[in-house]
N, CA and C atoms as a LAMMPS dump frame, in Angstrom:
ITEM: TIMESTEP
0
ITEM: NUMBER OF ATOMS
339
ITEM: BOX BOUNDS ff ff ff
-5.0000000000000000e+02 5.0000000000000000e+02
-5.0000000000000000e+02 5.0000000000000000e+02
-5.0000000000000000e+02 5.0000000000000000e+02
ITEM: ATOMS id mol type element x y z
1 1 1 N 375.088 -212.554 191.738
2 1 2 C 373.97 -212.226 192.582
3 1 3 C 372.734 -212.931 192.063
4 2 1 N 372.243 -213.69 192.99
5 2 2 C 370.456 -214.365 192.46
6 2 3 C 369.379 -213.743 192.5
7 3 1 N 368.697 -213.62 191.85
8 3 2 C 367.506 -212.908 191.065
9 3 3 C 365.839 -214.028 191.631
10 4 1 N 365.132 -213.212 192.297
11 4 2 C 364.284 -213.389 192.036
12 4 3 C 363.222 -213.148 191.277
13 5 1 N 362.162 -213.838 190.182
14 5 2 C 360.996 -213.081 189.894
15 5 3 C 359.808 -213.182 190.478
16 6 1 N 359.107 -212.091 190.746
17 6 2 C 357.923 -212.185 191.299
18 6 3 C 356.829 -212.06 190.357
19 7 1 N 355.853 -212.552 189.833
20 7 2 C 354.929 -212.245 188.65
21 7 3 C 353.44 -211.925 189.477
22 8 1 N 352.863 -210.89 188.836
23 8 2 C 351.689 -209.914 189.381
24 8 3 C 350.505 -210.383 188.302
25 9 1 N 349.558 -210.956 188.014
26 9 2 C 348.812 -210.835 186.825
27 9 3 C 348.365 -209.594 186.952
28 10 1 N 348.187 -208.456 185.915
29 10 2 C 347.262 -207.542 186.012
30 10 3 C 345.811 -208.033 184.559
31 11 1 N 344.956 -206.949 184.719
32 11 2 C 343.948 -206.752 183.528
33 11 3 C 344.519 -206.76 182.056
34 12 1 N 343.979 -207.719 181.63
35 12 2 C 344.343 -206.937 179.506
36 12 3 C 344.434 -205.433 179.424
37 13 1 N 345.322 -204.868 178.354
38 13 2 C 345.577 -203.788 178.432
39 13 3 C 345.516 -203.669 176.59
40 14 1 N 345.58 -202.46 176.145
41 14 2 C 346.057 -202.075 174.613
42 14 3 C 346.692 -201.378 175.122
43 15 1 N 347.624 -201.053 173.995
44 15 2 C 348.702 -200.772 174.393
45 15 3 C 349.592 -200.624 172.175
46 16 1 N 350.34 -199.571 172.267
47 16 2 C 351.217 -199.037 170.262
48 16 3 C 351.924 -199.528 170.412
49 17 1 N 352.425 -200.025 169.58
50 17 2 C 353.914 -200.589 169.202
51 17 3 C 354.642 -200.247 167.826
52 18 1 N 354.624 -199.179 167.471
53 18 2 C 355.225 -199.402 166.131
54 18 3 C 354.05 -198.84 165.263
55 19 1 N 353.238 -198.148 165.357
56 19 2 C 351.726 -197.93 165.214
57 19 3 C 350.69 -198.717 164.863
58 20 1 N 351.061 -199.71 165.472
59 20 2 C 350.075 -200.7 165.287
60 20 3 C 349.585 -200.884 166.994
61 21 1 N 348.542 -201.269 166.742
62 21 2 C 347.699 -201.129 168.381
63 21 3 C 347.204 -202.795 168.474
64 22 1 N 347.945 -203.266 169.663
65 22 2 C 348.402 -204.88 169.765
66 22 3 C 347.957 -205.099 171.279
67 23 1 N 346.705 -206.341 171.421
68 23 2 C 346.544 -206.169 172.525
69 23 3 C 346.942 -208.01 173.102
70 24 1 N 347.298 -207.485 174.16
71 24 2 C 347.525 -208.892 174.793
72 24 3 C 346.493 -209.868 176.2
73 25 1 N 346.412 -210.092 175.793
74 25 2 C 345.304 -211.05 176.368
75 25 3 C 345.455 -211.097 178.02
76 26 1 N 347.206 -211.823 178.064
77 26 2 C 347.531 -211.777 179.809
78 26 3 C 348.654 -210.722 179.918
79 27 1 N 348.701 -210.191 181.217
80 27 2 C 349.566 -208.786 181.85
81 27 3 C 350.26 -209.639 182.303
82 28 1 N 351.401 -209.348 182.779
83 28 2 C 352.718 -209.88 183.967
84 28 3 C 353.399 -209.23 184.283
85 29 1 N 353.684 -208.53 185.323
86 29 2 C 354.365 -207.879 185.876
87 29 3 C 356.156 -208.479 186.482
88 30 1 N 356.727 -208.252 185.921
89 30 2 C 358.138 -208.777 186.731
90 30 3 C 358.795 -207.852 187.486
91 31 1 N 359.03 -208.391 188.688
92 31 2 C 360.125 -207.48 189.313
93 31 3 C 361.468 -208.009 189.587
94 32 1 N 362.739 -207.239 189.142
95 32 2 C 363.839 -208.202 188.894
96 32 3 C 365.153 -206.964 189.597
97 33 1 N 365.92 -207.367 189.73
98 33 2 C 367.302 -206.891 190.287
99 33 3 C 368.242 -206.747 189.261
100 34 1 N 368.669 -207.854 188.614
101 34 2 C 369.886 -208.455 187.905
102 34 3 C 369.273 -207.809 186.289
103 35 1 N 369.633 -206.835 185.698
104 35 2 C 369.842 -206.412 184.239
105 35 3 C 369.933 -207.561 183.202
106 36 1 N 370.862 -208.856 183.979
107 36 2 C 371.178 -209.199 182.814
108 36 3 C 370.267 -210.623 182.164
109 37 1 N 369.242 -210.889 183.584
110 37 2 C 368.011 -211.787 183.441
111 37 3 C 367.367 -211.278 182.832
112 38 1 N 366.899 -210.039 182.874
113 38 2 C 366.069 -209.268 182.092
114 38 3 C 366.327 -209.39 180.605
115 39 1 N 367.719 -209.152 179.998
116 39 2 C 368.189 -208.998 178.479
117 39 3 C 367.91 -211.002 178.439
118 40 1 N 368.285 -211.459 179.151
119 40 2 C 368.538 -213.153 178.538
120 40 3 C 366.66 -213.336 178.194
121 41 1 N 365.796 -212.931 179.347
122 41 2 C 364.561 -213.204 178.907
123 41 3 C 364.213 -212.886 178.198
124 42 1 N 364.357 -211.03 177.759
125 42 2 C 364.075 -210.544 176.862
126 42 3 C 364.71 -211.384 174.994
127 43 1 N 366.052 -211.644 175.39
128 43 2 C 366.232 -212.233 173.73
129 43 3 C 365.735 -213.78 173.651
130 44 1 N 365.118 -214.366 174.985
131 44 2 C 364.563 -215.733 174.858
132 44 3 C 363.147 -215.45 174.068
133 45 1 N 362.692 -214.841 174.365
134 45 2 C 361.072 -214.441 174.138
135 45 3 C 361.33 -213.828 172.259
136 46 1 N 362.402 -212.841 171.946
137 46 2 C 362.692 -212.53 170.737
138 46 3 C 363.15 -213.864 170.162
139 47 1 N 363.593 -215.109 170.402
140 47 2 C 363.972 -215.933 169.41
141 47 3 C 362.973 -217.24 169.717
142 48 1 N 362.036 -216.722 170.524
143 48 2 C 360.405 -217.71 170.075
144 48 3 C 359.787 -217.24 169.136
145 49 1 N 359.952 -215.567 169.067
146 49 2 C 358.921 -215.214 167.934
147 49 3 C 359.283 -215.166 166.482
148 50 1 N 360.673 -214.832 166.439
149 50 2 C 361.437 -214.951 165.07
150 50 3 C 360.981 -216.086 164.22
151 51 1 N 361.227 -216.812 164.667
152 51 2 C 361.287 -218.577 163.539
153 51 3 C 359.866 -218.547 163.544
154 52 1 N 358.666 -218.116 164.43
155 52 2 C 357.555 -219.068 164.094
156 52 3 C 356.784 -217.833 163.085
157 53 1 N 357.731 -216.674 163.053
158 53 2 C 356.742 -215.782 162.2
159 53 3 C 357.61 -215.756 160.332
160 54 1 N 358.306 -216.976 160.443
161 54 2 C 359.219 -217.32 159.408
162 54 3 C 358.141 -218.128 158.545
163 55 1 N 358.433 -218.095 156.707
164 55 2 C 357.776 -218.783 156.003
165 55 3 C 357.984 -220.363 156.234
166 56 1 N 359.376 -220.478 156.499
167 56 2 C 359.73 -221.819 156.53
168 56 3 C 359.638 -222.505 157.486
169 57 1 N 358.147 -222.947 158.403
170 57 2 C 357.473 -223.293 160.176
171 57 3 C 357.526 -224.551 159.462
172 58 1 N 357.099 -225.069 158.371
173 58 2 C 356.435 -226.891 158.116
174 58 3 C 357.967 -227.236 157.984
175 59 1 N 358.958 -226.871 157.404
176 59 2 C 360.388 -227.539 157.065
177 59 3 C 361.196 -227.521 158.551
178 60 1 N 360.763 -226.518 159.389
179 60 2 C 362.066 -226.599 160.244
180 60 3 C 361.125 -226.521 161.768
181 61 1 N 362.067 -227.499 162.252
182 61 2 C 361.481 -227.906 163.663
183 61 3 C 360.938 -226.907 164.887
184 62 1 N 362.119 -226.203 164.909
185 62 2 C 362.226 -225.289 165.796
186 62 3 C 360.859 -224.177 165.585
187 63 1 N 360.621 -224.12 164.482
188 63 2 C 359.94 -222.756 164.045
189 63 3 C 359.027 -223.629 164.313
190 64 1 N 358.084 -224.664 164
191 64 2 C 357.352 -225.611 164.292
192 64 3 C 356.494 -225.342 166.034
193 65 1 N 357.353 -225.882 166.239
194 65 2 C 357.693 -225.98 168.032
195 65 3 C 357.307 -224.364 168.45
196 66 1 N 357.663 -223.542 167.971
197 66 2 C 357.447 -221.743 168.17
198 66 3 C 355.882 -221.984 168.366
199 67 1 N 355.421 -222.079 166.99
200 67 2 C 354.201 -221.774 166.344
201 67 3 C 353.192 -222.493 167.46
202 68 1 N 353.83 -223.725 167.413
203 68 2 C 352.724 -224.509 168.118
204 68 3 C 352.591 -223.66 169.519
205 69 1 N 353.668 -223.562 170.426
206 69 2 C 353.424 -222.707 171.55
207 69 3 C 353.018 -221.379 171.712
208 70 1 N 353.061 -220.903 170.865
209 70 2 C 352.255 -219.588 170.697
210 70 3 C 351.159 -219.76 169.909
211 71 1 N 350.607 -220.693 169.433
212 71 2 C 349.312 -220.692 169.626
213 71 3 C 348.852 -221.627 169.945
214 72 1 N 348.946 -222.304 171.473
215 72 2 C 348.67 -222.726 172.668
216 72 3 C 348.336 -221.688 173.699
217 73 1 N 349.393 -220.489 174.171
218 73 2 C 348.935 -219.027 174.683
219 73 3 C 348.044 -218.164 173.932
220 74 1 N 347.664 -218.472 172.489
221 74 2 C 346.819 -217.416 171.95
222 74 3 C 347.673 -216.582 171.572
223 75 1 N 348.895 -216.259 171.186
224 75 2 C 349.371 -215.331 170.632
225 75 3 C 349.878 -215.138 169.085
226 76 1 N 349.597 -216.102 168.76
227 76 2 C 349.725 -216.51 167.267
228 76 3 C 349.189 -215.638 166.158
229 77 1 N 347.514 -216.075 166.567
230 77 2 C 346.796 -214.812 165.87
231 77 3 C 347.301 -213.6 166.319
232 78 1 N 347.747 -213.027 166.753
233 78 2 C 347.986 -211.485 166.838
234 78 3 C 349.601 -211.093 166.377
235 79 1 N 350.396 -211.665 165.671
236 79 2 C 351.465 -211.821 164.964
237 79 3 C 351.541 -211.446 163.584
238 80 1 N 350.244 -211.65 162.987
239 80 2 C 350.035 -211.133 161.509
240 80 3 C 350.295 -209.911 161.119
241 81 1 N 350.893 -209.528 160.484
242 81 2 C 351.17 -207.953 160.264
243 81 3 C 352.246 -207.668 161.053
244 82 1 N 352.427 -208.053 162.014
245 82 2 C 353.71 -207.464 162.768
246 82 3 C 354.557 -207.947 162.528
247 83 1 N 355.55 -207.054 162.433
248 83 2 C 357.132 -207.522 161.85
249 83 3 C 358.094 -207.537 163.074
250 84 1 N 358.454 -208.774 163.249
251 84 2 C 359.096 -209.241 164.948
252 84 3 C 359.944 -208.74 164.908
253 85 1 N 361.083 -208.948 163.26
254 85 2 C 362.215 -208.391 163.016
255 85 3 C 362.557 -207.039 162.982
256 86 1 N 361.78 -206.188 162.907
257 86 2 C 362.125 -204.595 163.04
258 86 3 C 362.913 -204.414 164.263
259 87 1 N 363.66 -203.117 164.257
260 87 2 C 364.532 -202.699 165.279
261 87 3 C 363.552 -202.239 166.77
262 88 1 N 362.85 -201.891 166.551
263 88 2 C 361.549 -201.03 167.153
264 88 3 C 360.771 -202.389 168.155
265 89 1 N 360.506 -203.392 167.46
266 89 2 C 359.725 -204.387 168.192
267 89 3 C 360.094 -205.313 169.816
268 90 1 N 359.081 -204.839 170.57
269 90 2 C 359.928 -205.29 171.82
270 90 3 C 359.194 -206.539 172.065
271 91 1 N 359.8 -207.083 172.24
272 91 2 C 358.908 -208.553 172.35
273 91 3 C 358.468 -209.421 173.662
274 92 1 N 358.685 -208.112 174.886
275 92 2 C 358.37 -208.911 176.32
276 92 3 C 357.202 -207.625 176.03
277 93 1 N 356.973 -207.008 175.716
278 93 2 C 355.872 -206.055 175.555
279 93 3 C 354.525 -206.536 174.398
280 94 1 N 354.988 -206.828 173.584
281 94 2 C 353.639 -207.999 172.929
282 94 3 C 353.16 -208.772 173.559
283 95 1 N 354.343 -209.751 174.313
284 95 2 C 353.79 -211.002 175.061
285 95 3 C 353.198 -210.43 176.436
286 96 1 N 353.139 -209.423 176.961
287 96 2 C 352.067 -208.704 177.432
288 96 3 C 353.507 -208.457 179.177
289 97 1 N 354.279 -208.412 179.021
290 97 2 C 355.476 -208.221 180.13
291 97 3 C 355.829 -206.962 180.312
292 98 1 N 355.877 -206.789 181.845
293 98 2 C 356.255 -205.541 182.021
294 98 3 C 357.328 -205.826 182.789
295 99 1 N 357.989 -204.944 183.149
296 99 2 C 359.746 -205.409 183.662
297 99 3 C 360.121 -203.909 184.402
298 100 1 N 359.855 -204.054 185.725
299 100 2 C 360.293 -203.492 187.333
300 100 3 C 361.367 -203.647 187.402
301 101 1 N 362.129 -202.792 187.534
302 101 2 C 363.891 -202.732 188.202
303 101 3 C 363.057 -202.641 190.126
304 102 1 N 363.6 -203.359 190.849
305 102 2 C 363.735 -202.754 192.004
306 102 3 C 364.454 -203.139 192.668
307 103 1 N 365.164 -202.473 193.84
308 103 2 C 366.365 -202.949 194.874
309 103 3 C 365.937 -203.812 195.099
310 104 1 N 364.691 -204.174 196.063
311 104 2 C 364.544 -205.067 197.413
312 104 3 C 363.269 -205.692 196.917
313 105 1 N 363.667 -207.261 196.914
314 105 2 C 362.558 -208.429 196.209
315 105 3 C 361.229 -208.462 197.379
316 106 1 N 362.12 -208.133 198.815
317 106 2 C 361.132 -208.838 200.118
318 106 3 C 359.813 -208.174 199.525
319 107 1 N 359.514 -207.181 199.427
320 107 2 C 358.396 -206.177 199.185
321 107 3 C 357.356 -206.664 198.417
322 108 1 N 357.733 -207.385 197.31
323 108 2 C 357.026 -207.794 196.238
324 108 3 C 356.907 -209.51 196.479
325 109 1 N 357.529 -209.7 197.01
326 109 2 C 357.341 -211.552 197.605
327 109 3 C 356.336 -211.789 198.494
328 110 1 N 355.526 -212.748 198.361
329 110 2 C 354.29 -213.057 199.316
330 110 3 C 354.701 -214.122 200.185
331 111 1 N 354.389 -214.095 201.423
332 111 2 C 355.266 -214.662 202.39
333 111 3 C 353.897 -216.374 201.654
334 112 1 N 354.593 -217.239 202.015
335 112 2 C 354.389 -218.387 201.92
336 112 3 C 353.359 -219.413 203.072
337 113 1 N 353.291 -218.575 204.287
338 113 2 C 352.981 -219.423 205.627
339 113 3 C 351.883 -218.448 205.634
């Protein structure tokens, strides 16, 4: 079954994580159907933040490449102290994502014409 996403900007928000109070700059709203887009985005977004919050960013490319793109979005600075790796850390929720289950995409789609 194909999945659409629809993305909403809302307002900056604060928002706990772990008791730390982490705010994100941009909101996004997703609305999605398919569970399993949701988990693939969700562990895409967890293995941007892993490597670039790693000691070893100057030796290895990938972590490199992280760093640089997250702090291109501004999210870099707000990584300090937070531990990506904990069980607890959700990482479409830092990057400021919110994630809608709903049946029917038409609702949330803006007609085009």
């Amino acid at each position: 079954m194909a999945s659409k996403i629809t993305t909403i900007s809302l307002s900056t928000k604060d928002y706990q994580d772990g008791g730390e109070a982490m705010t994100s700059r941009h909101r996004v709203k997703i609305y999605f159907q398919d569970d399993a887009l949701r988990e693939r985005s969700q562990a895409n977004s967890q293995q941007l933040l892993t490597p670039a919050s790693g000691p070893d960013g100057d030796n290895d490319n990938s972590a490199f490449m992280a760093k640089k793109a997250l702090k291109y979005r501004k999210v870099f600075e707000r990584m300090s102290g937070v531990d990506v790796n904990s069980p607890g850390f959700d990482a479409s929720k830092f990057l400021g994502v919110e994630w809608c289950k709903t049946i029917c995409l038409k609702t949330y789609c803006e007609d085009p014409q």
